[in-house]
MARVO-26949 format. One record per residue: residue number from 1; residue in three letters; y, x, z of N, C-alpha, C, O in turn. Coordinates in steps of 0.05 Angstrom, whole numbers. Each point is the difference from the previous one (the first is absolute). Layout:
# MARVO-26949
SITE, NUM, ALA, Y, X, Z, Y, X, Z, Y, X, Z, Y, X, Z
...
//
This chain:
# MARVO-26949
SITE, 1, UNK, 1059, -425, 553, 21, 9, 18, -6, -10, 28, -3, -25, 3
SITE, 2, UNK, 0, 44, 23, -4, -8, 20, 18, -16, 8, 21, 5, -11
SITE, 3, UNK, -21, -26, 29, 24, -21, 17, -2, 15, 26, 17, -8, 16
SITE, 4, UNK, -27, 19, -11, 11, 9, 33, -8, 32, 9, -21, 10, 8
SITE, 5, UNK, 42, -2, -12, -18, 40, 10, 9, 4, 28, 23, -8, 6
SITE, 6, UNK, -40, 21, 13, 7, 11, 24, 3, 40, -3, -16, 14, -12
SITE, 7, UNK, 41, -5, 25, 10, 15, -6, -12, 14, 28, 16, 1, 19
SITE, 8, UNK, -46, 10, -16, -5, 0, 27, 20, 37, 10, -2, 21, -14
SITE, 9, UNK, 12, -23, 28, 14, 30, 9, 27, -3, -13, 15, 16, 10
SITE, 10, UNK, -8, -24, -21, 29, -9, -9, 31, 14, -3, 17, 2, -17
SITE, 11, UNK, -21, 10, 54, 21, 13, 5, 24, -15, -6, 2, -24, 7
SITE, 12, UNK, 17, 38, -20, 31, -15, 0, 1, -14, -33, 21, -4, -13
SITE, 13, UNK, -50, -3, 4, 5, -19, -28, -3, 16, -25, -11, -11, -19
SITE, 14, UNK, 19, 39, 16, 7, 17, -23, -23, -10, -21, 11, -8, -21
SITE, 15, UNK, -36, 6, 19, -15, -16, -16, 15, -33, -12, -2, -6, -23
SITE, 16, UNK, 9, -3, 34, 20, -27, -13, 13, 3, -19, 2, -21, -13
SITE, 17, UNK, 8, 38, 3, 16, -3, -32, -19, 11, -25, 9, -2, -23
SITE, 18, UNK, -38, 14, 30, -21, 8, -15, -12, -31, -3, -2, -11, -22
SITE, 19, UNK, -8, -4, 51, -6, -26, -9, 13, -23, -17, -12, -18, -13
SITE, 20, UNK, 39, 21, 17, 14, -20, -9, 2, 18, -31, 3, -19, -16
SITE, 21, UNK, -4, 36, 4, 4, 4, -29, -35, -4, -11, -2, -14, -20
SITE, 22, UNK, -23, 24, 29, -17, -11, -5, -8, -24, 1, -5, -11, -21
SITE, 23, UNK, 2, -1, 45, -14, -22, 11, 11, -18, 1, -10, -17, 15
SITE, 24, UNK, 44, 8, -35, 15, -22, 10, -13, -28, 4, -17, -12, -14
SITE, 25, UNK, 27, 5, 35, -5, -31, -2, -27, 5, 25, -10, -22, 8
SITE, 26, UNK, -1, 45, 4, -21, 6, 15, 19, -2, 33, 19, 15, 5
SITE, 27, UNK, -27, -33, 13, 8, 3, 23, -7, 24, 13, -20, 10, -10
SITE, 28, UNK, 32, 7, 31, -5, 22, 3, 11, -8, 28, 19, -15, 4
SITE, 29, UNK, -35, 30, 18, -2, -2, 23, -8, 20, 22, -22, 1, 12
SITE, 30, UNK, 47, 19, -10, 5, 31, 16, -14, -8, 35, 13, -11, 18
SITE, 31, UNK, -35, 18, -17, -12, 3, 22, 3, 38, 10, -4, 21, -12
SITE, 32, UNK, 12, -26, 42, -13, 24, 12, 12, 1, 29, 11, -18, 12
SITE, 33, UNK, -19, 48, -1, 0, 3, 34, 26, 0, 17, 3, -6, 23
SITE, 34, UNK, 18, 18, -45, 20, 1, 7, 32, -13, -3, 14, 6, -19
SITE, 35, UNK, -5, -24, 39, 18, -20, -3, 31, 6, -8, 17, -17, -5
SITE, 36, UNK, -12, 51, 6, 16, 10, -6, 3, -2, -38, 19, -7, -14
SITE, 37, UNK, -53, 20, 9, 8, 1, -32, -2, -32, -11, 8, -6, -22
SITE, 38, UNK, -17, -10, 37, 2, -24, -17, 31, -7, -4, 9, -6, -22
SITE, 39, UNK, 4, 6, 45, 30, 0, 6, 15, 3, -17, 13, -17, -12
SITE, 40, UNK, -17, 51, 8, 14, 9, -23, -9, -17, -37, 18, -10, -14
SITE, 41, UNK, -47, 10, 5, -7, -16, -10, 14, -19, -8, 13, -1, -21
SITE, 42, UNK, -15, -16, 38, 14, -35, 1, 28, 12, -11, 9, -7, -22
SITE, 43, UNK, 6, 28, 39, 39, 6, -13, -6, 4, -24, 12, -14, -17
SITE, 44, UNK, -34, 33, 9, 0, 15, -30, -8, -24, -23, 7, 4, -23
SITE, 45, UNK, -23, -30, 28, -12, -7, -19, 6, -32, 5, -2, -17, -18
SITE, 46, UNK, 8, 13, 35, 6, -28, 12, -24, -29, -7, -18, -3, 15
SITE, 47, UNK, 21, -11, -31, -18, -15, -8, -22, 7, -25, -18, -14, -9
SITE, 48, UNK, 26, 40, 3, -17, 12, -15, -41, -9, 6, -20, -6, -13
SITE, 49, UNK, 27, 8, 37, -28, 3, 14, 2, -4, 22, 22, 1, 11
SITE, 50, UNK, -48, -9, 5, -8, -13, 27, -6, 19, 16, -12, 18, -12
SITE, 51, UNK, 17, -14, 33, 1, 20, 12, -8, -13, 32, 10, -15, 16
SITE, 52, UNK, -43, 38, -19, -8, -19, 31, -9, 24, 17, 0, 21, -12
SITE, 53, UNK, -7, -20, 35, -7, 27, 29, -27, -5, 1, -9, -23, 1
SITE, 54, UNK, -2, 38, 0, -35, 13, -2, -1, 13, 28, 16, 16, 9
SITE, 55, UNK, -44, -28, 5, -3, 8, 33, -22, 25, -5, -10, 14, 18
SITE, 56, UNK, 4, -12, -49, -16, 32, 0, -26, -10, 7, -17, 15, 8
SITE, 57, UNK, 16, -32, -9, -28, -14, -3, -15, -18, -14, -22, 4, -10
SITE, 58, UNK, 38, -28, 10, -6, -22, -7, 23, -9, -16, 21, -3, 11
SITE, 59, UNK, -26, -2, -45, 24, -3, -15, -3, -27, 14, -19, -12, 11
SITE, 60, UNK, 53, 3, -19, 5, -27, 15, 13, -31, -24, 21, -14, -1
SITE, 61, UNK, -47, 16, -13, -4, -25, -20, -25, -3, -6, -18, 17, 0
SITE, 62, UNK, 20, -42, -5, -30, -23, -6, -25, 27, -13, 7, 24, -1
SITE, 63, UNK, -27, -32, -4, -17, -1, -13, 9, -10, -28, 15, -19, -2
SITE, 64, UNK, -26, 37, -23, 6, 0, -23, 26, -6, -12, 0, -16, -20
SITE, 65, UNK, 28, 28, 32, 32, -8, -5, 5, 15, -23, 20, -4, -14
SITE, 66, UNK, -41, 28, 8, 21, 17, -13, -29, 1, -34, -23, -8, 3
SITE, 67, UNK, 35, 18, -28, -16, 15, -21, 2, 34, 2, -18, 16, -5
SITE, 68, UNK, 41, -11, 13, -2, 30, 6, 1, 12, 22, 12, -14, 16
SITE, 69, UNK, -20, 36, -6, 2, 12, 23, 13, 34, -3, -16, 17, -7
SITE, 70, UNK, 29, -13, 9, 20, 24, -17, 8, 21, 26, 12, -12, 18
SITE, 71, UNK, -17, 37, -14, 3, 23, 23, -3, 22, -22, -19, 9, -13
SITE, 72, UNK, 56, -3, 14, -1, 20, -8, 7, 30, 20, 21, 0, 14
SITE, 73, UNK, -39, 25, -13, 0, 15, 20, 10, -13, 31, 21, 6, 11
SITE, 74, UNK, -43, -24, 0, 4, -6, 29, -29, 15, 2, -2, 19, 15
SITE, 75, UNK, -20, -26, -28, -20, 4, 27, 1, 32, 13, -10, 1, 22
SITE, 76, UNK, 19, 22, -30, 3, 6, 5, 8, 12, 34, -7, 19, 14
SITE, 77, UNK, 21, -37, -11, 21, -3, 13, -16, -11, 29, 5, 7, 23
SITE, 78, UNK, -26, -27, -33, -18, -9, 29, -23, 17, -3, -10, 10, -21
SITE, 79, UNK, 5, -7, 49, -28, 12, 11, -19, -12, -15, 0, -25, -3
SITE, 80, UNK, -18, 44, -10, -34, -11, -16, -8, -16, 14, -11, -16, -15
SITE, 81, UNK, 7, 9, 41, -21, -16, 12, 14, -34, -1, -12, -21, 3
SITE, 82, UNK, 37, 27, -9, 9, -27, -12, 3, -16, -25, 8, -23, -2
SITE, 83, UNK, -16, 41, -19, -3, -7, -23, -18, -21, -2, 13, -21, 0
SITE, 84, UNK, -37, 17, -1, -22, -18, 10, 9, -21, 1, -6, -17, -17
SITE, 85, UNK, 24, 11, 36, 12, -26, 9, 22, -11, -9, 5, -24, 1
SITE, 86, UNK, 12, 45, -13, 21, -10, -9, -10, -5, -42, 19, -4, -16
SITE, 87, UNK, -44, 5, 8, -6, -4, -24, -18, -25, -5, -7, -12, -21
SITE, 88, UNK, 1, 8, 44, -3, -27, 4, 13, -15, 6, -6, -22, -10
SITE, 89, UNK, 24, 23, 24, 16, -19, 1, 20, -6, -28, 12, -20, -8
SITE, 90, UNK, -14, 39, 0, 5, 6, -33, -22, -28, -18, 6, -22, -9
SITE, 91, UNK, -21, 33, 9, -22, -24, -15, 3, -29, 19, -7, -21, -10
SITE, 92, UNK, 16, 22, 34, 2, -31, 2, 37, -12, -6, 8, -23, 4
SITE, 93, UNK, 3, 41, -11, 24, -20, -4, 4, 4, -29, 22, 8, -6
SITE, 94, UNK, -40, -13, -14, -3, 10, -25, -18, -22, -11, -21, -8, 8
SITE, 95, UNK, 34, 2, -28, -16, -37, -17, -19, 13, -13, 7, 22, -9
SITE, 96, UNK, -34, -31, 3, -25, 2, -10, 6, 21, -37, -1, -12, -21
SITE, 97, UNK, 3, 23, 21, 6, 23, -22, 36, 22, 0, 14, 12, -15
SITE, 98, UNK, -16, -18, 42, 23, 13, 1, -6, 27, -1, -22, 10, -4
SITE, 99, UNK, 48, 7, 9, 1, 24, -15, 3, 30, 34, 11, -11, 19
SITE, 100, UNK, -15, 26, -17, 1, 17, 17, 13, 27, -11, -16, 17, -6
SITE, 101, UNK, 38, -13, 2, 11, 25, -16, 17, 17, 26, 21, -6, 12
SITE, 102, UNK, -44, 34, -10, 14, 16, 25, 2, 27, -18, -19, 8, -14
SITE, 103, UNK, 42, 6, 17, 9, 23, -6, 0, 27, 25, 10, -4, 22
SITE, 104, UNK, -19, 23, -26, 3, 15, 22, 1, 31, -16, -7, 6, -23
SITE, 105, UNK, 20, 15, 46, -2, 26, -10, -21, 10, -10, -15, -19, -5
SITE, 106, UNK, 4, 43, -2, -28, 11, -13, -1, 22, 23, 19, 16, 4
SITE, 107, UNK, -37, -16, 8, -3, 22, 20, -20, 27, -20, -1, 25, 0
SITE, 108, UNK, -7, -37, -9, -8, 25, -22, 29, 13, -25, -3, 11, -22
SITE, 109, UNK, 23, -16, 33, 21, 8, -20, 14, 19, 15, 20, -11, 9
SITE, 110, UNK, -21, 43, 1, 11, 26, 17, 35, -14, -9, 14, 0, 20
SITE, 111, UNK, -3, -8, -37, 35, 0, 2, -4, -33, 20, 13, -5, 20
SITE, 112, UNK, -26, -6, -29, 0, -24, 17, -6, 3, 21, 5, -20, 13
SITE, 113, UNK, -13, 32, -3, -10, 6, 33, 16, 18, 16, 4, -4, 24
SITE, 114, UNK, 6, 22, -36, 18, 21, 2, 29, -26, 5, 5, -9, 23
SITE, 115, UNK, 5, 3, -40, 19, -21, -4, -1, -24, 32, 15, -4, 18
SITE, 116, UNK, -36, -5, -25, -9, -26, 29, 3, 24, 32, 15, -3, 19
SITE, 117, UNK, -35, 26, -22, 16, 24, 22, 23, 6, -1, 3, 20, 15
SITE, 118, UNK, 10, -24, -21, 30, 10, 2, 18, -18, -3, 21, 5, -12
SITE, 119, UNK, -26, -30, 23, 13, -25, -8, 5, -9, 27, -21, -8, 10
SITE, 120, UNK, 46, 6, 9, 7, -10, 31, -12, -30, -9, -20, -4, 13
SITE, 121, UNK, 25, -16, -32, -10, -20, -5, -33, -6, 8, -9, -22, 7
SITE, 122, UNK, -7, 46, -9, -30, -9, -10, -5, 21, 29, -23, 7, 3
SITE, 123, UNK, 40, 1, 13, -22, 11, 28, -23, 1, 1, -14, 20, -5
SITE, 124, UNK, 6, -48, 16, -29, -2, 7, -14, -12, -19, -21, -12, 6
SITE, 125, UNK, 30, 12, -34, -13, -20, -22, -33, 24, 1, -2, 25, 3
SITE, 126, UNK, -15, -45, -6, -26, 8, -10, -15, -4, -28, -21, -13, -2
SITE, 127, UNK, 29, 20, -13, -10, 1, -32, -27, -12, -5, -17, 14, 10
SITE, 128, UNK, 11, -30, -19, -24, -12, -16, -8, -3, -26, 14, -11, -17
SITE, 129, UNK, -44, 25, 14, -10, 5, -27, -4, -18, -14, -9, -16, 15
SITE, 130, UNK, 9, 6, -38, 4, -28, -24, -24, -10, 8, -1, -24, 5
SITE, 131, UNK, -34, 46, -2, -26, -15, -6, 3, -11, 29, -12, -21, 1
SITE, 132, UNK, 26, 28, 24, -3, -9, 19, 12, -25, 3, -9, -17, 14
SITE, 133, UNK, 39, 15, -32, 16, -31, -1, -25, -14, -10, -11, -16, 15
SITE, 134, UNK, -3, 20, -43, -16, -10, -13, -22, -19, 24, -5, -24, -1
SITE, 135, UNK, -4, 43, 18, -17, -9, 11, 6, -20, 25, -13, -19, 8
SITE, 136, UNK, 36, 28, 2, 14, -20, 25, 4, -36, -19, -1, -23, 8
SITE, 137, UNK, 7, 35, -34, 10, -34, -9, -31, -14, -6, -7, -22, 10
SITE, 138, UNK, -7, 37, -25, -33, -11, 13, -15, -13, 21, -15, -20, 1
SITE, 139, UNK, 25, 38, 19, -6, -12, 33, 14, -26, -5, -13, -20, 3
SITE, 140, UNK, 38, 18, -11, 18, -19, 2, -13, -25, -8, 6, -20, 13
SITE, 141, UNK, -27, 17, -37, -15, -20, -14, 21, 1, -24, 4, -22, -11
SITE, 142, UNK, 10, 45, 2, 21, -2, -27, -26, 6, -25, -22, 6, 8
SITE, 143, UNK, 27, -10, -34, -21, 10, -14, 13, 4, -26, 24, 3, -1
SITE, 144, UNK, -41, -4, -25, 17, 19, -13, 23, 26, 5, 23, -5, -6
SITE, 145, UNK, -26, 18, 11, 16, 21, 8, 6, 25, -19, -18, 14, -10
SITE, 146, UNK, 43, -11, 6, 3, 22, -12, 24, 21, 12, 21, -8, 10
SITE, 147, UNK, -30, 37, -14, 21, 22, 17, 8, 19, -20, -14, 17, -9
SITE, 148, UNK, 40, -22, 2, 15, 18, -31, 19, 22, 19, 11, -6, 21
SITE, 149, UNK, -10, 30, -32, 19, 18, 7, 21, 10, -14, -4, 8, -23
SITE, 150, UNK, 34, -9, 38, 25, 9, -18, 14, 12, 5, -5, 13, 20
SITE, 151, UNK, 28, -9, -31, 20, 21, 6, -14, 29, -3, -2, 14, 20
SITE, 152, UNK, -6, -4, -43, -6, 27, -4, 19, 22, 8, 0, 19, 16
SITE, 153, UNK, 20, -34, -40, 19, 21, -9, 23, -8, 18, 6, -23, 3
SITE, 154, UNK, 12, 48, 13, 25, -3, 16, 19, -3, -16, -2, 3, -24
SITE, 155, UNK, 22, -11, 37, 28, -17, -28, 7, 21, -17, 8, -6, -22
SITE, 156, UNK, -11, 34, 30, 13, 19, -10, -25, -4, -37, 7, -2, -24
SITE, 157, UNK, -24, 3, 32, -19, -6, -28, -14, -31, -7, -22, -10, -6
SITE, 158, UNK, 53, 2, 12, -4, -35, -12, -11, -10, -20, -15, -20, -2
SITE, 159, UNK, 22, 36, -14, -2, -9, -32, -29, 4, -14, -7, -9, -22
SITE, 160, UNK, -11, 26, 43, -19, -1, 3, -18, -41, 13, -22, -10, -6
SITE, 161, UNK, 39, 1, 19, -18, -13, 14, -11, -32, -18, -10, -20, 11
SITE, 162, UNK, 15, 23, -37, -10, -24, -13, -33, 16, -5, -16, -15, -11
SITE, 163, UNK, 7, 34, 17, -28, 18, -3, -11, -8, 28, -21, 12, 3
SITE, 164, UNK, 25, -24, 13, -10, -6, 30, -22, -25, -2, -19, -3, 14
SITE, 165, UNK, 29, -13, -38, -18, -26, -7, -27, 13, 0, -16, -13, 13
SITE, 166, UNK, 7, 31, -22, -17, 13, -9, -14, 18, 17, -21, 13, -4
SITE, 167, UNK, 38, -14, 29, -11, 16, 19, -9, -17, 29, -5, 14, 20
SITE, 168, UNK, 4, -49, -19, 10, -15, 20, -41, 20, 20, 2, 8, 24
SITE, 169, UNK, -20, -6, -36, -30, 7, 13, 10, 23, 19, -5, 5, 23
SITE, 170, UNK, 18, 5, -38, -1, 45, 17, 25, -9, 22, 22, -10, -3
SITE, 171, UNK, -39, 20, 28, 8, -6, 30, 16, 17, 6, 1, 3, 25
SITE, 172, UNK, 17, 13, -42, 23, 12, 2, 25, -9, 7, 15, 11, 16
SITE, 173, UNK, -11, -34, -31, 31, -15, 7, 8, 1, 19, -16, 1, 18
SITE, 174, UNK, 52, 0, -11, 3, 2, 26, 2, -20, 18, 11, 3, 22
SITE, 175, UNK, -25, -31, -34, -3, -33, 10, -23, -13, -20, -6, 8, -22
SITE, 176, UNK, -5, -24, 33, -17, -12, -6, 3, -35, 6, 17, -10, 15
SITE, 177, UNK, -35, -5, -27, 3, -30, 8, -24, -4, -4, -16, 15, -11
SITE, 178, UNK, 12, -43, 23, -30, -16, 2, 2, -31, 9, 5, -15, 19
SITE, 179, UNK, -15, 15, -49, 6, -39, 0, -28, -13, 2, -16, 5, -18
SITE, 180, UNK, 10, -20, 34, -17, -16, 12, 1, -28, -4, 21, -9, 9
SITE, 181, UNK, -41, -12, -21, 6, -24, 3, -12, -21, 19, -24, 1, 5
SITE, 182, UNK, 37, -18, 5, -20, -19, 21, -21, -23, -7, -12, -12, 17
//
């Protein structure tokens, strides 16, 4: 069980009651850019979790504080030419086998792209391909790496989705993840 996850992109916390029914007893610590959603955050969750402001550059704790590093659909969200830097700084605030788990859309999925286009939320979001996360957490010096794909089936054909285990290789899903270790 990890002791310390960074919640990198965070927004207003909504990941915190997923951590706290998995991960109990795991400190959890809502980093990101904007001081509004931490705000709300802190009302919604209160001591639930630590809640700190990110200058979009440089996360702002020690060298090796955390076992996990957890971004779910942010990178998106920053310009490619910042990825680089912000996945390193990933591997330095991450203890010697820590964990790198990033989730992002599937730009090879037409409802997912279609969906991210038509979303006032995702404007200027720029979609990134799994072999390409794969390869940024590399640069990073991450190793072991693995990139599973999910969400086949839309809710309407749920009952379908215990058949998805079986499908994590085919780059269809309308999300993908890629866990990296340090």
């Amino acid at each position: 069980m990890p002791k310390r996850l960074l919640d990198f992109g965070a927004g207003v916390g909504t990941s915190i009651p997923y951590f706290q029914k998995h991960l109990s007893g795991t400190d959890v610590v809502c980093l990101d850019v904007s001081r509004k959603s931490l705000d709300i955050g802190r009302q919604r969750f209160g001591s639930q979790a630590e809640f700190a402001h990110f200058d979009g550059v440089t996360i702002p704790f020690p060298d090796a504080s955390f076992d996990v590093f957890f971004a779910a659909c942010v990178f998106h969200h920053i310009p490619h030419s910042e990825h680089d830097g912000l996945l390193s700084e990933a591997a330095r605030i991450l203890r010697g086998g820590g964990m790198a788990l990033i989730y992002e859309h599937n730009p090879w999925n037409p409802l997912t792209v279609h969906t991210v286009n038509t979303c006032p939320f995702d404007e200027n979001a720029k979609l990134i391909n799994g072999p390409a996360a794969v390869k940024r957490l590399q640069l990073a010096g991450f190793s072991s790496i693995e990139l599973s794909y999910r969400i086949y089936f839309p809710r309407a054909l749920r009952v379908l989705r215990p058949l998805e285990r079986f499908l994590m290789r085919l780059p269809l899903g309308a999300q993908y993840y890629v866990v990296g270790r340090k």
